[in-house]
PDB file of N, CA, C and O in Angstrom:
ATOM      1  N   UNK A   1      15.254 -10.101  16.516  1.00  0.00           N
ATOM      2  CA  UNK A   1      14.590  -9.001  15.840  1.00  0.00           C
ATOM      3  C   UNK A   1      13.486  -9.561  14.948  1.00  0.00           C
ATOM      4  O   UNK A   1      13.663 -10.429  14.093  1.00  0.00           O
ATOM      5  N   UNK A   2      12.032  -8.820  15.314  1.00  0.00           N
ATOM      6  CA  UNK A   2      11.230  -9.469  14.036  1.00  0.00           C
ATOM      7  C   UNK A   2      11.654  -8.736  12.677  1.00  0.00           C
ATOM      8  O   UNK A   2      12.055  -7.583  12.521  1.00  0.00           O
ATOM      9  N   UNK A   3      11.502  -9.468  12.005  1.00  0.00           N
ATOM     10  CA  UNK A   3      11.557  -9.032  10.496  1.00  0.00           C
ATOM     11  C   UNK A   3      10.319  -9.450   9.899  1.00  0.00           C
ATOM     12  O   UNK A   3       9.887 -10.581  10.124  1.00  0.00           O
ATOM     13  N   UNK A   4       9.651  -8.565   9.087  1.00  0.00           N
ATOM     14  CA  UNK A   4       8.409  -8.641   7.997  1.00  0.00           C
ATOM     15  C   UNK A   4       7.897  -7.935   7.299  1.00  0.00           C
ATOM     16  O   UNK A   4       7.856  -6.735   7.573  1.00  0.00           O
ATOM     17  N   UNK A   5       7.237  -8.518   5.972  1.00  0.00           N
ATOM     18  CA  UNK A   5       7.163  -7.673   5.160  1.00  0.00           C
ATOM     19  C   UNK A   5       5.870  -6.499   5.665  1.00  0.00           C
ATOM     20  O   UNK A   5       5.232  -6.762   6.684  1.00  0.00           O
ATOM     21  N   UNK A   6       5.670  -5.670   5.151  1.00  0.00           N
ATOM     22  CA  UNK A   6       4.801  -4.892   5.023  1.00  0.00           C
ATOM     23  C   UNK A   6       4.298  -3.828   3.913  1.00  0.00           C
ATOM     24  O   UNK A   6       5.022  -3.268   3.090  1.00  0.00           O
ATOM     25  N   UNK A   7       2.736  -3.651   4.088  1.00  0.00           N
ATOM     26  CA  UNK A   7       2.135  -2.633   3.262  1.00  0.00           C
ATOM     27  C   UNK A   7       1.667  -1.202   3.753  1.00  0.00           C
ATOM     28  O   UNK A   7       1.000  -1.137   4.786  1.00  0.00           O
ATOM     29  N   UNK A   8       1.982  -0.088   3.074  1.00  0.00           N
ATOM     30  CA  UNK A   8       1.824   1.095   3.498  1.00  0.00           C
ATOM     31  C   UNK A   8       0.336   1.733   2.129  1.00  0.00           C
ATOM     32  O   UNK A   8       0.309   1.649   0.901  1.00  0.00           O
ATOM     33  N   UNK A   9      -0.548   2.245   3.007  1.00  0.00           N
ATOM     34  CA  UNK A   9      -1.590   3.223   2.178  1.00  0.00           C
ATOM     35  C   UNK A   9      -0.996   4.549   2.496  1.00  0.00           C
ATOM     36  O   UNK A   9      -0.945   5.110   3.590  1.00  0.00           O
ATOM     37  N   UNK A  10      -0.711   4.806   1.747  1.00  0.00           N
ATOM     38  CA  UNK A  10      -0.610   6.681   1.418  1.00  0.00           C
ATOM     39  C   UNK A  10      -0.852   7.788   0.394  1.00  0.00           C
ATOM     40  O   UNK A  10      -1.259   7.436  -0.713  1.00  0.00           O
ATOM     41  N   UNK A  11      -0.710   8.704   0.564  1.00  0.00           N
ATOM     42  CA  UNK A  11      -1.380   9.806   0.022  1.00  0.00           C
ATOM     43  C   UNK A  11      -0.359  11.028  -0.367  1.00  0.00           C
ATOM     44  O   UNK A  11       0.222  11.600   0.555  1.00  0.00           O
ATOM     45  N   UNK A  12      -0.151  11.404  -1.621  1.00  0.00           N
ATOM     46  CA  UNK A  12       0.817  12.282  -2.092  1.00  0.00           C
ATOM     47  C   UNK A  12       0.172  13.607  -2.039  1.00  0.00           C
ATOM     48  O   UNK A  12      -0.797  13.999  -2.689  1.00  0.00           O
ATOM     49  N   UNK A  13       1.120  14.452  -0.843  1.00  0.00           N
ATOM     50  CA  UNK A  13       0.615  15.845  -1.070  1.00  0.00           C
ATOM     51  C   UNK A  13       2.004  16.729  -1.307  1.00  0.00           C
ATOM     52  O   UNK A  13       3.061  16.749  -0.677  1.00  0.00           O
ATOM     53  N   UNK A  14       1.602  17.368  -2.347  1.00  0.00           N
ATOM     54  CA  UNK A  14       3.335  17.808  -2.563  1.00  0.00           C
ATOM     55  C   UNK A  14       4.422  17.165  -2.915  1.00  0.00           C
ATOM     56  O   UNK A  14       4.557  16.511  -3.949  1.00  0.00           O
ATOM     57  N   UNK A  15       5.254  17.340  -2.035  1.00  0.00           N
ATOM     58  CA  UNK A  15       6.481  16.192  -2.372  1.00  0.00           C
ATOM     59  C   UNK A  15       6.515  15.592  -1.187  1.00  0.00           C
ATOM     60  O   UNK A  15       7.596  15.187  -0.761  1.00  0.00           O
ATOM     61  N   UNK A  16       5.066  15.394  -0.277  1.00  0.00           N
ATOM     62  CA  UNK A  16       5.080  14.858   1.050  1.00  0.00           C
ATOM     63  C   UNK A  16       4.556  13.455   1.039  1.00  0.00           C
ATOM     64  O   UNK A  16       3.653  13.474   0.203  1.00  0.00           O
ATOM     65  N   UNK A  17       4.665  12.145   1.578  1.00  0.00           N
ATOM     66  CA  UNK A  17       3.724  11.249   1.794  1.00  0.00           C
ATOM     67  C   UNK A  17       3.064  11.398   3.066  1.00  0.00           C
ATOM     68  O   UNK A  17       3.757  11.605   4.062  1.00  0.00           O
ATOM     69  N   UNK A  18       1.848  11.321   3.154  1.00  0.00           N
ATOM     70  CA  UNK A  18       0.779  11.250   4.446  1.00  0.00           C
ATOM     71  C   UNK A  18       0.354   9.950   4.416  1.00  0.00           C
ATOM     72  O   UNK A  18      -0.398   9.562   3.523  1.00  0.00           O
ATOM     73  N   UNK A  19       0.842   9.061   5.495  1.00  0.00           N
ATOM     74  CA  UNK A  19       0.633   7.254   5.862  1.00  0.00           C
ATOM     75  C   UNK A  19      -0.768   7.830   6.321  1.00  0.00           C
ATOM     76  O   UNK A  19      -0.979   8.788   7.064  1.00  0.00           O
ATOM     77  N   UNK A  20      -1.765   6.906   5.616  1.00  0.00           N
ATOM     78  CA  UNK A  20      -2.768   6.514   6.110  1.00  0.00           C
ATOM     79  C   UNK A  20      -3.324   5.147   7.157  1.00  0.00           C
ATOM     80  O   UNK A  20      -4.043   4.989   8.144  1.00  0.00           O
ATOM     81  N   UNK A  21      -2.454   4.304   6.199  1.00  0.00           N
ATOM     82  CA  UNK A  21      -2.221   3.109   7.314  1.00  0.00           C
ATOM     83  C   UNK A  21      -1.255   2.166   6.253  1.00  0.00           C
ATOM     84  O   UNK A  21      -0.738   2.340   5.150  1.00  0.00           O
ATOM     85  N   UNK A  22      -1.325   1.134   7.195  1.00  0.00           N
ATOM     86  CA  UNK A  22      -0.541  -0.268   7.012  1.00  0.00           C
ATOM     87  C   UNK A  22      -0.966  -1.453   7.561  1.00  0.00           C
ATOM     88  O   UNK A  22      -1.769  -1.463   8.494  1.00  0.00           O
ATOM     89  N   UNK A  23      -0.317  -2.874   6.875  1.00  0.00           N
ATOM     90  CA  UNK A  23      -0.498  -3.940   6.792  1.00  0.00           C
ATOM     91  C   UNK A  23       0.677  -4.729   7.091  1.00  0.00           C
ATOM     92  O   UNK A  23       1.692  -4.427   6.463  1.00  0.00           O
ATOM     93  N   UNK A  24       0.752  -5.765   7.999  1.00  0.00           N
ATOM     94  CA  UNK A  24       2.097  -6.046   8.378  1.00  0.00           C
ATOM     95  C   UNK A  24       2.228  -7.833   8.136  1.00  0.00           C
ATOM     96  O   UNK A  24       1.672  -8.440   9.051  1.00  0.00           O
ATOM     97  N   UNK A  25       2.755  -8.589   7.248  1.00  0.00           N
ATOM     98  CA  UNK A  25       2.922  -9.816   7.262  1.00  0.00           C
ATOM     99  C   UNK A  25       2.908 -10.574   8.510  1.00  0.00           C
ATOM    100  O   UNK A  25       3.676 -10.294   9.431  1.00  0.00           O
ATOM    101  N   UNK A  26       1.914 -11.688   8.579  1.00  0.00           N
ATOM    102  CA  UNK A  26       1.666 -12.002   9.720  1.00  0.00           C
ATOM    103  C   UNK A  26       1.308 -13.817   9.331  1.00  0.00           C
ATOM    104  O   UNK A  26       1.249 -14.089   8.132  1.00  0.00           O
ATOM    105  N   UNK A  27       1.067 -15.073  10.440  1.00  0.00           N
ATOM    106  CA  UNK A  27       0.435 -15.860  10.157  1.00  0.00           C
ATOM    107  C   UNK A  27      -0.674 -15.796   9.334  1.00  0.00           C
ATOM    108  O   UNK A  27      -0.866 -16.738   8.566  1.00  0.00           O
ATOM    109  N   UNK A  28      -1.524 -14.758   9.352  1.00  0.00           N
ATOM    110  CA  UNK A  28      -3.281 -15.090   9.206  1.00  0.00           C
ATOM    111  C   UNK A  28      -2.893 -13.908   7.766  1.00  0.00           C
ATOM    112  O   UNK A  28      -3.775 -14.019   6.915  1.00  0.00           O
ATOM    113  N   UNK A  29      -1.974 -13.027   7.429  1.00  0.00           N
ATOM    114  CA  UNK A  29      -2.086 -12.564   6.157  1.00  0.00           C
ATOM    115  C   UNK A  29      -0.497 -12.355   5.574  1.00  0.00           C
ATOM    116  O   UNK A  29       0.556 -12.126   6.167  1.00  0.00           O
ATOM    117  N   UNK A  30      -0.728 -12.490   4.545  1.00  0.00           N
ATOM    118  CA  UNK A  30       0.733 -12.575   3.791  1.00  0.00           C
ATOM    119  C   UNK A  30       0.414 -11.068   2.564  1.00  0.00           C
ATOM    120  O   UNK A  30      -0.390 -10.987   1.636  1.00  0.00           O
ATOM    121  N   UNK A  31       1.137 -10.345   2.936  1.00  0.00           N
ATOM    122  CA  UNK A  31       1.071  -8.638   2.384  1.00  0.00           C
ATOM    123  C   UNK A  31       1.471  -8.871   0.835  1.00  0.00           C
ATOM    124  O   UNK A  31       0.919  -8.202  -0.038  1.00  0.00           O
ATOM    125  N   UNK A  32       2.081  -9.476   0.641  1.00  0.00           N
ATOM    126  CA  UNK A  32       2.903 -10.178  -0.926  1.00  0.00           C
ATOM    127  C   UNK A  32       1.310 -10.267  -1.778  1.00  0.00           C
ATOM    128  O   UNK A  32       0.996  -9.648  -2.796  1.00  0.00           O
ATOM    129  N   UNK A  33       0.584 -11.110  -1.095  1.00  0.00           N
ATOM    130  CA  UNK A  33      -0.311 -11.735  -2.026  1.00  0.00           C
ATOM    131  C   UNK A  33      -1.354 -10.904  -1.998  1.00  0.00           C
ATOM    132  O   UNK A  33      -2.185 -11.004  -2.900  1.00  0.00           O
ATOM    133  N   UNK A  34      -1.529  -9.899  -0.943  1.00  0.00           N
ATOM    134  CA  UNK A  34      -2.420  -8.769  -0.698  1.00  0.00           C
ATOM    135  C   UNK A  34      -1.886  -7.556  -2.110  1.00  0.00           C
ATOM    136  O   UNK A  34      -2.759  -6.962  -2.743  1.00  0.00           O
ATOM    137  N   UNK A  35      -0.597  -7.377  -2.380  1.00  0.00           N
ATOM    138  CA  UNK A  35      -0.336  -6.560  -3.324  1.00  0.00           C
ATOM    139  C   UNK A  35      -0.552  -7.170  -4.738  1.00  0.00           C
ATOM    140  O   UNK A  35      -0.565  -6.493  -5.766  1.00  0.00           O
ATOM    141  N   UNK A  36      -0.652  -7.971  -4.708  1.00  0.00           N
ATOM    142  CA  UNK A  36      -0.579  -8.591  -6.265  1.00  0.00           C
ATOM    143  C   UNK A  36      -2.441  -8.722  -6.424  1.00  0.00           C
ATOM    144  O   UNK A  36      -2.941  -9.155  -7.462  1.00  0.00           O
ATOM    145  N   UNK A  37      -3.228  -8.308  -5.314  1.00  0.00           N
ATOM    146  CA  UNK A  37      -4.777  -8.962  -5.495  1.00  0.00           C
ATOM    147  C   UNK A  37      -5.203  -7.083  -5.691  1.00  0.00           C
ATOM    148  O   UNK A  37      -6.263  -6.867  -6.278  1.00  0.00           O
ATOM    149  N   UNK A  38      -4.476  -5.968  -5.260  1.00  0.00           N
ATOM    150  CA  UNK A  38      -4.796  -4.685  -5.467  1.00  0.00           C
ATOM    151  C   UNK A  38      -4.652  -4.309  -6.688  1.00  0.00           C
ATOM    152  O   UNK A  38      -3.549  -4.538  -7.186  1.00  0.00           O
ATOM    153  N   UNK A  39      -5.911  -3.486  -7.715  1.00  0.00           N
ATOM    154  CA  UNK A  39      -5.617  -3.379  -9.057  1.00  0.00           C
ATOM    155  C   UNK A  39      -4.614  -1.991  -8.781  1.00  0.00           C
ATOM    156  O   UNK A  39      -4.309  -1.626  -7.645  1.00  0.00           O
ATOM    157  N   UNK A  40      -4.126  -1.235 -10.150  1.00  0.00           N
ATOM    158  CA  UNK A  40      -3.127  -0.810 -10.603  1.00  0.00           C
ATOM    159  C   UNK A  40      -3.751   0.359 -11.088  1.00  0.00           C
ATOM    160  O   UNK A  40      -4.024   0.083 -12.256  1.00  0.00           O
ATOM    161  N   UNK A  41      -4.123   1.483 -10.858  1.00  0.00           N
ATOM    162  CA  UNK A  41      -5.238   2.221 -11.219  1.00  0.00           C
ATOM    163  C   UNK A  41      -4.694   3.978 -11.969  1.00  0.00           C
ATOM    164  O   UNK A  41      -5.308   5.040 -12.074  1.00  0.00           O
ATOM    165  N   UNK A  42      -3.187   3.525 -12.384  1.00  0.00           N
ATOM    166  CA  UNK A  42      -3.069   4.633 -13.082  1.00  0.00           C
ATOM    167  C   UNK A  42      -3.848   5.520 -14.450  1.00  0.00           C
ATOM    168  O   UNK A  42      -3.473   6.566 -14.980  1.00  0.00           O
ATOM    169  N   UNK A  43      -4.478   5.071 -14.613  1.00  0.00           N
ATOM    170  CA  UNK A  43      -5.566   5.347 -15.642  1.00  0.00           C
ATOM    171  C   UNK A  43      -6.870   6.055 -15.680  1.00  0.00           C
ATOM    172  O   UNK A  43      -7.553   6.602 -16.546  1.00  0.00           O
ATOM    173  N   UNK A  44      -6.971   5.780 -14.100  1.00  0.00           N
ATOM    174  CA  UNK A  44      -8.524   5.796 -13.577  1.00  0.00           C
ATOM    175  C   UNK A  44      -8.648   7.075 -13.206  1.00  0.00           C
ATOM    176  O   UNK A  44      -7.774   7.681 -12.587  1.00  0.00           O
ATOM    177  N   UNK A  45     -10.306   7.807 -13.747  1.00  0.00           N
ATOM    178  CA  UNK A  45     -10.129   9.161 -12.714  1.00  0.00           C
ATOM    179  C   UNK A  45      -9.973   8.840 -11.347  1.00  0.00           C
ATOM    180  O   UNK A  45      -8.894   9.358 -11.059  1.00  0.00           O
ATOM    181  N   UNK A  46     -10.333   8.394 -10.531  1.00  0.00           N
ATOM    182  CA  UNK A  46     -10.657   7.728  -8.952  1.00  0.00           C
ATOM    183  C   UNK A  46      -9.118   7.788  -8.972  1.00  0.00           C
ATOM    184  O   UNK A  46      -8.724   7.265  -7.930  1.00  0.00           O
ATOM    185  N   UNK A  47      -7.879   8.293  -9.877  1.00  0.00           N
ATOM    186  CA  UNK A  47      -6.428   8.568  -8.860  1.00  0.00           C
ATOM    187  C   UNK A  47      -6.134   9.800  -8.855  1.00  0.00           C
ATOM    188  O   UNK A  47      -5.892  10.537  -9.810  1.00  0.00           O
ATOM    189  N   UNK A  48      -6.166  10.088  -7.406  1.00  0.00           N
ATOM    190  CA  UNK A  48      -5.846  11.282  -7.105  1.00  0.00           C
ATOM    191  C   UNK A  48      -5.128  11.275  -5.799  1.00  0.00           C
ATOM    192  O   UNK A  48      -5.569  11.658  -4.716  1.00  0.00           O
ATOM    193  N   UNK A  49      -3.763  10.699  -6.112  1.00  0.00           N
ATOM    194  CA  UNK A  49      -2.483  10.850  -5.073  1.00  0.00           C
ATOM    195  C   UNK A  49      -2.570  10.057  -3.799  1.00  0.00           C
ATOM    196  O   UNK A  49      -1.991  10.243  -2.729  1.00  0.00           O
ATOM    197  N   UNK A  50      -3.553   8.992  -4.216  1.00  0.00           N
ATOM    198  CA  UNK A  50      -3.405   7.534  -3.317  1.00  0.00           C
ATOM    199  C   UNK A  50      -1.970   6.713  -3.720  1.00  0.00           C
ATOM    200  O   UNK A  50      -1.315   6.996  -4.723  1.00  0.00           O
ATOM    201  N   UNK A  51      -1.603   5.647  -2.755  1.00  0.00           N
ATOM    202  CA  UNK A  51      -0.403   4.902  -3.164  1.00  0.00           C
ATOM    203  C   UNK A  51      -0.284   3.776  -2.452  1.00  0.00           C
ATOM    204  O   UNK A  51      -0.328   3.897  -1.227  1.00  0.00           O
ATOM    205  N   UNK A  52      -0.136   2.642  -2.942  1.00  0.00           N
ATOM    206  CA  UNK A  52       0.097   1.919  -2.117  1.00  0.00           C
ATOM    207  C   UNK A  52       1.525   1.144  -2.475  1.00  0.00           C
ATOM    208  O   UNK A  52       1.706   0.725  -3.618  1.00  0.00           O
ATOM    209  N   UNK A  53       2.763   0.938  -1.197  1.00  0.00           N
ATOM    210  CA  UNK A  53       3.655   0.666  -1.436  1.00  0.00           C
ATOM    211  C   UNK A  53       3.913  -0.702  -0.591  1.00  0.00           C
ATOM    212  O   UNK A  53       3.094  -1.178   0.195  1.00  0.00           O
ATOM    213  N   UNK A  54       5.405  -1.345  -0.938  1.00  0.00           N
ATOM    214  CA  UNK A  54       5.492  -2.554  -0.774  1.00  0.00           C
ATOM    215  C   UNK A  54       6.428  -2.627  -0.203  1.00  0.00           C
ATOM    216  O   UNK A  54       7.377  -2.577  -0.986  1.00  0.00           O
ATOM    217  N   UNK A  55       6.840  -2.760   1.145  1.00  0.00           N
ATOM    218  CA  UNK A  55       7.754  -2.920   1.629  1.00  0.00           C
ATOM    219  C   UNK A  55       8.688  -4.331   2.242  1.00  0.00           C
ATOM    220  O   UNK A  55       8.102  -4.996   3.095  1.00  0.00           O
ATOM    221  N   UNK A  56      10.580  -4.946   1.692  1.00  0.00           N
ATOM    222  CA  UNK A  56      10.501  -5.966   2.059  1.00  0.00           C
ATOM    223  C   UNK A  56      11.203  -5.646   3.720  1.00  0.00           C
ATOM    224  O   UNK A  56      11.471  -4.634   4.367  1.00  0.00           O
ATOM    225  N   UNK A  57      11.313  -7.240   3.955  1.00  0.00           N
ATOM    226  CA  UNK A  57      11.875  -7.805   5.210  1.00  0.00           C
ATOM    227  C   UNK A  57      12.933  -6.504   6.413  1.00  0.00           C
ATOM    228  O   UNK A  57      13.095  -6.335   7.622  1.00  0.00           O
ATOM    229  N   UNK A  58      13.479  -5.773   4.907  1.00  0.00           N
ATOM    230  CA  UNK A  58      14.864  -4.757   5.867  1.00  0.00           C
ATOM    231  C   UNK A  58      14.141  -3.721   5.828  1.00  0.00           C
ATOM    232  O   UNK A  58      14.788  -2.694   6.035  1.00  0.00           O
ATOM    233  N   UNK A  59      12.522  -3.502   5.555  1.00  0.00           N
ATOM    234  CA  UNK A  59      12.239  -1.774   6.033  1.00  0.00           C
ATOM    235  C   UNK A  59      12.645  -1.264   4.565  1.00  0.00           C
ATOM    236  O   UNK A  59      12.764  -0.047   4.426  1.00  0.00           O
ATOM    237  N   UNK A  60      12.848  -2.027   3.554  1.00  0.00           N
ATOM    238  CA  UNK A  60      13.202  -0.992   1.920  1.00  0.00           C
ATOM    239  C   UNK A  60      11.468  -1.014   1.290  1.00  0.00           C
ATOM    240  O   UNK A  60      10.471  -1.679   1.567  1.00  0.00           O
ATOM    241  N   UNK A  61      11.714  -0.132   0.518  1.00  0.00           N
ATOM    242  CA  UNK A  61      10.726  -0.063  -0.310  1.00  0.00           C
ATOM    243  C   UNK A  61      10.934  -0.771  -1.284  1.00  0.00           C
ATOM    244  O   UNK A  61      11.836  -0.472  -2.067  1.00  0.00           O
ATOM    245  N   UNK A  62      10.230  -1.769  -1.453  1.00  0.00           N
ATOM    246  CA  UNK A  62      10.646  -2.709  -2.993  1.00  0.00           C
ATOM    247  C   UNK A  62       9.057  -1.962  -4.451  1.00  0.00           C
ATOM    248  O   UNK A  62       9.056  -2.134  -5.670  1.00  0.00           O
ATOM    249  N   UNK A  63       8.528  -1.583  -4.020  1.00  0.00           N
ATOM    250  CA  UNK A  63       7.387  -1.402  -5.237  1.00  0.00           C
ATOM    251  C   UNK A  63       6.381  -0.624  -4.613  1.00  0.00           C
ATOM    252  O   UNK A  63       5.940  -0.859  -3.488  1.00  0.00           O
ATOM    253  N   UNK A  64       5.964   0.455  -5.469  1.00  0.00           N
ATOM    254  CA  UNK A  64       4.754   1.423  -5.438  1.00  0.00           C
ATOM    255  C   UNK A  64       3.594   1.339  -6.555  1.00  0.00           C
ATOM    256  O   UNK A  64       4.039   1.107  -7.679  1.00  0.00           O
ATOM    257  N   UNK A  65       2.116   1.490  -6.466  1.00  0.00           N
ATOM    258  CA  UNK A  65       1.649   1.841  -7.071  1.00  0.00           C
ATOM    259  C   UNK A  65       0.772   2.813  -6.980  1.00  0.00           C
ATOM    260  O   UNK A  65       0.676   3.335  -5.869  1.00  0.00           O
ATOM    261  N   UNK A  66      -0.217   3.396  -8.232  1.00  0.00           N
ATOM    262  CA  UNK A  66      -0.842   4.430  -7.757  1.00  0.00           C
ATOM    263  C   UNK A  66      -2.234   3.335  -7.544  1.00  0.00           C
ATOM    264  O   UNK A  66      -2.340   2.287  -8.181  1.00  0.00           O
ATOM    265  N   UNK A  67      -3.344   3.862  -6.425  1.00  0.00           N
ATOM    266  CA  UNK A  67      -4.605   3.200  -6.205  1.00  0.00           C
ATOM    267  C   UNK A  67      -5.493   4.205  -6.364  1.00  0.00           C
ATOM    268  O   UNK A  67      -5.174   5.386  -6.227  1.00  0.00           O
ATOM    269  N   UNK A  68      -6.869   3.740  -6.717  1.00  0.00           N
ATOM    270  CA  UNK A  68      -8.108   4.768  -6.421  1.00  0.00           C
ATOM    271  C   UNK A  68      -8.357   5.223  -5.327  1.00  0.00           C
ATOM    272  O   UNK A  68      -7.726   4.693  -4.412  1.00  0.00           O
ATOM    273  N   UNK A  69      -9.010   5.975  -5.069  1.00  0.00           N
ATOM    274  CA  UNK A  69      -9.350   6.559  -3.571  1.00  0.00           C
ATOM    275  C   UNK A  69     -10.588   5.220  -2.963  1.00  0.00           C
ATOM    276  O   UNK A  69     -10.484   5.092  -1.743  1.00  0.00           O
ATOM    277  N   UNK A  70     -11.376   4.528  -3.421  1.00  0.00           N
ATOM    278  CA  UNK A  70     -12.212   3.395  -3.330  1.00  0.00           C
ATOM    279  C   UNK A  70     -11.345   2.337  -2.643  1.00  0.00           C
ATOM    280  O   UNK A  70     -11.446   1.796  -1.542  1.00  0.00           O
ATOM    281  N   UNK A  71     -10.214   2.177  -3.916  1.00  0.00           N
ATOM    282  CA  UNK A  71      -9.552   0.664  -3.611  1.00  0.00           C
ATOM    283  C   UNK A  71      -8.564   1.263  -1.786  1.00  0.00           C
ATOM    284  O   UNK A  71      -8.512   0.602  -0.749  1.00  0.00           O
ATOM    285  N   UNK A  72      -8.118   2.277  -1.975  1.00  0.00           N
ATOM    286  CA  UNK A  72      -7.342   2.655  -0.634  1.00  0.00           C
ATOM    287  C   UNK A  72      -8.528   2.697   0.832  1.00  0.00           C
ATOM    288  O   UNK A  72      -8.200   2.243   1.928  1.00  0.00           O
ATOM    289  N   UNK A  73     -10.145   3.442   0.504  1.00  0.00           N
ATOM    290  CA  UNK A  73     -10.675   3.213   1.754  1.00  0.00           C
ATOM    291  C   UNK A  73     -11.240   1.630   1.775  1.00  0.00           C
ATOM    292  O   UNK A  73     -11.461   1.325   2.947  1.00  0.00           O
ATOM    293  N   UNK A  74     -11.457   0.844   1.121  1.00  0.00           N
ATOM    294  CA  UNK A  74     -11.268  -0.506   0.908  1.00  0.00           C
ATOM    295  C   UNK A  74     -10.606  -1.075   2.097  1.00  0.00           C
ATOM    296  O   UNK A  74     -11.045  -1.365   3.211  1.00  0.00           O
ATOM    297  N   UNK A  75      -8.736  -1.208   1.250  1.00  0.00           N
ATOM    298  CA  UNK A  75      -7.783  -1.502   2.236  1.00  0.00           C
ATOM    299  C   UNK A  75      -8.355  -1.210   3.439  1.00  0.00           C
ATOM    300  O   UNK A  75      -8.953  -1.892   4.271  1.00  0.00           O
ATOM    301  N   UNK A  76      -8.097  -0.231   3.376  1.00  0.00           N
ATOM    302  CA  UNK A  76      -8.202   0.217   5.358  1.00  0.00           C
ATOM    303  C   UNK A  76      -9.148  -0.455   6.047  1.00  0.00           C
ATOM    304  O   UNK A  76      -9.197  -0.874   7.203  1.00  0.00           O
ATOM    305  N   UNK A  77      -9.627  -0.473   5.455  1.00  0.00           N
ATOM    306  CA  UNK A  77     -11.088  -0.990   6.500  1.00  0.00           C
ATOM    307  C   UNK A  77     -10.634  -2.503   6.817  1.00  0.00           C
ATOM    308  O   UNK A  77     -10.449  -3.076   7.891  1.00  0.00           O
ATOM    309  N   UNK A  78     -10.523  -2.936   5.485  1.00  0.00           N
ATOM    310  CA  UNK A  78     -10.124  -4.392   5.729  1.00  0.00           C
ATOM    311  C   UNK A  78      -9.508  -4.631   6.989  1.00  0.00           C
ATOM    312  O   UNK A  78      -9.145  -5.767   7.294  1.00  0.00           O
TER     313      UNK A  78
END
């Protein structure tokens, strides 16, 4: 079975999450060090129900934060 970590972009509507995309631990990127390089943007007008979460090895959610709408079309593209 592979096991790895991964990152989820999403979007709070309601009490719904809408996945925009994801990031999956790999040789060429490590998602760990990708979350710790994303700022933390609860403060900012630019949050408006972006999220980016942290998922470990078993598929759990280990950590959420809120992101700007900038830093999330960012991600993606990346």
């Amino acid at each position: 079975m592979l096991r790895q970590s991964k990152l989820l972009v999403w979007y709070k509507v309601a009490s719904q999450k809408v996945v925009l995309g994801e990031a999956l631990s790999s040789d060429k990127q490590d998602v760990v060090s990708m979350w710790h390089q994303v700022p933390f943007d609860i403060n900012s007008a630019n949050y408006n129900g972006y999220r980016l979460s942290l998922f470990d090895d078993d598929g759990r959610e280990i950590a959420d934060k809120p992101i700007s709408v900038l830093t999330a079309d960012e991600f993606l593209q990346g």
